[in-house]
N, C-alpha and C positions, 0 to 999 in steps of 0.2 A: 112234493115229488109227484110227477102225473107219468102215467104209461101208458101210454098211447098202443095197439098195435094190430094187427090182423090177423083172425084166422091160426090163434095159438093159442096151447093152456098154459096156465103159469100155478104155479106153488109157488107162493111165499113161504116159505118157511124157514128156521135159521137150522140148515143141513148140511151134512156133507157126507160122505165116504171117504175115510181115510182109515190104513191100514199106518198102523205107527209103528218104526223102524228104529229111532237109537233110543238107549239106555244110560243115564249117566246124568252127566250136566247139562240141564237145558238152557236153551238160551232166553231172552228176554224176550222174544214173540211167542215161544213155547208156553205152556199147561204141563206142570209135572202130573201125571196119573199116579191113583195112591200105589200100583206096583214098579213105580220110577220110568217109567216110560213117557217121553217127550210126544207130546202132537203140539201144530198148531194152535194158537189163543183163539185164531178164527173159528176151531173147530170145536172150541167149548161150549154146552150149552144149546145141541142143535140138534136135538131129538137123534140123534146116532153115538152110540157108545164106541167112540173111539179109543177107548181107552181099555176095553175088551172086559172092566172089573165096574162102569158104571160109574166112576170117580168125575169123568167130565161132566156128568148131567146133575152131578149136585146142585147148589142153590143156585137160582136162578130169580133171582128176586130183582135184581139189575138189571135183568134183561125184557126186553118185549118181544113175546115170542107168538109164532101165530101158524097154526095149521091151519085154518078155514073149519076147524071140526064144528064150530060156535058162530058162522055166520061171518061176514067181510072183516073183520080185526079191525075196526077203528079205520081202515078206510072206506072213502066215499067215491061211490063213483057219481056219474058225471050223467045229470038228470036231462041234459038236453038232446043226449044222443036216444037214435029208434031202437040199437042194439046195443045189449052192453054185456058185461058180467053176467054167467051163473054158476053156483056154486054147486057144486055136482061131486060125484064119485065115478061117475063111468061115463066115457067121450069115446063115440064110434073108433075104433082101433087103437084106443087106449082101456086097459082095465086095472094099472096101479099105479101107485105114485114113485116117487124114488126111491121110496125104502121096501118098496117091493109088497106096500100094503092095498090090499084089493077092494076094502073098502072106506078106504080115507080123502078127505076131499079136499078137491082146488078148488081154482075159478076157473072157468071155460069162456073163449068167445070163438064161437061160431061164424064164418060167412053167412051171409043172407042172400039165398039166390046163386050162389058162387059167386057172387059180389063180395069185393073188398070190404070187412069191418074194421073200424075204428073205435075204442072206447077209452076212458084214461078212470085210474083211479088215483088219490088225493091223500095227502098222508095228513095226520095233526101238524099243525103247527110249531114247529121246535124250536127253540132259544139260540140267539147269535151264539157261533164262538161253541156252543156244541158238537163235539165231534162225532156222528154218529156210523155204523158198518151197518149194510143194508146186506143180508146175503138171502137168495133165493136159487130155488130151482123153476125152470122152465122148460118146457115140450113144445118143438114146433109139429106139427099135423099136416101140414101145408106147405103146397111147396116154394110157397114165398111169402114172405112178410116180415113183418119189423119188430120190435120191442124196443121202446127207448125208455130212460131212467131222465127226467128234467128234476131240477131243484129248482123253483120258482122263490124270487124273494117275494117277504111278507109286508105288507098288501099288495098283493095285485101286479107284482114287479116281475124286471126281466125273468124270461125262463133260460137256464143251460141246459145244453144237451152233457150229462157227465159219464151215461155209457149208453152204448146200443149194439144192435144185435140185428142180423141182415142173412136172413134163412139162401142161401143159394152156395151149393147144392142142399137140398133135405137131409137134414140128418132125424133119423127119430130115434131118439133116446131124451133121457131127463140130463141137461144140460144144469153147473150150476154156475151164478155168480156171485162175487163178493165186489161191494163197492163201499167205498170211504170217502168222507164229504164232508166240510162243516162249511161256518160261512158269517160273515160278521153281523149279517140281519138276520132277522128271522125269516124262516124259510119252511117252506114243505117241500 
């Protein structure tokens, strides 16, 4: 997976904000909370108690989760670029992240010059036939630029573009995504 983009912060992290609404029988993309309350399965697991009693953040031994508190999570960025990645807590006209924590950290990429930057970061390698959910939040700062998500095959093979994201007008606030992906080769 490479992300490419300009001039925006990004969290990775697996998050959301969700207020949970029925009660009863959940369905099969739902997480019952131990007070019977349905959220989405997306929203297990992702540093927000959506479940208001702390039921959704149980085990999470299945999951790969990643704030940035610990340094880039297992990805690599991309040694050829002048700019890239840094991992920060505070970006001129941002001072929190989506959970409204002030000193919790992304990744940052900065313009250079008011020039256009570009940098991509690299996931592990993941097994065909794997079905993996990538969910993050991102901030755009700027008033234009891009964020793409590629799944490149393993070695060295084609890249797809499987989402992207296209700042015009600015919006600033923490924006999230969910993406769903596998693939018969191996892939990052």
């Amino acid at each position: 997976m490479t992300l490419p983009l300009g001039s925006m912060w990004l969290l990775l992290a697996f998050s959301l904000v969700f207020t949970p609404v029925s009660v009863g029988a959940c369905s099969t993309q739902e997480f019952r909370c131990s007070q019977g309350l349905c959220v989405p399965e997306d929203c297990v697991r992702d540093y927000t108690d959506n479940c208001g009693d702390g039921s959704d953040e149980g085990d999470c031994s299945r999951y790969k989760r990643c704030d940035f508190e610990e340094g880039f999570c297992d990805l690599i960025q991309n040694s050829e670029t002048l700019s890239g990645w840094t991992r920060t807590a505070e970006v001129p006209g941002l001072k929190q992240d989506q959970t409204r924590n002030t000193s919790a950290h992304f990744l940052s990429l900065l313009p250079v010059s008011g020039n256009r930057t570009t940098a991509d970061l690299k996931s592990v390698v993941f097994l065909p036939s794997q079905i993996c959910q990538m969910s993050f939040y991102y901030y755009v700062g700027a008033k234009h630029g891009d964020l793409q998500v590629l799944v490149q095959s393993h070695p060295l093979g084609q890249s797809t573009e499987v989402w992207k994201h296209s700042t015009q007008p600015q919006i600033k606030m923490w924006q999230r995504a969910v993406i769903t992906f596998s693939s018969n080769h191996s892939f990052q």
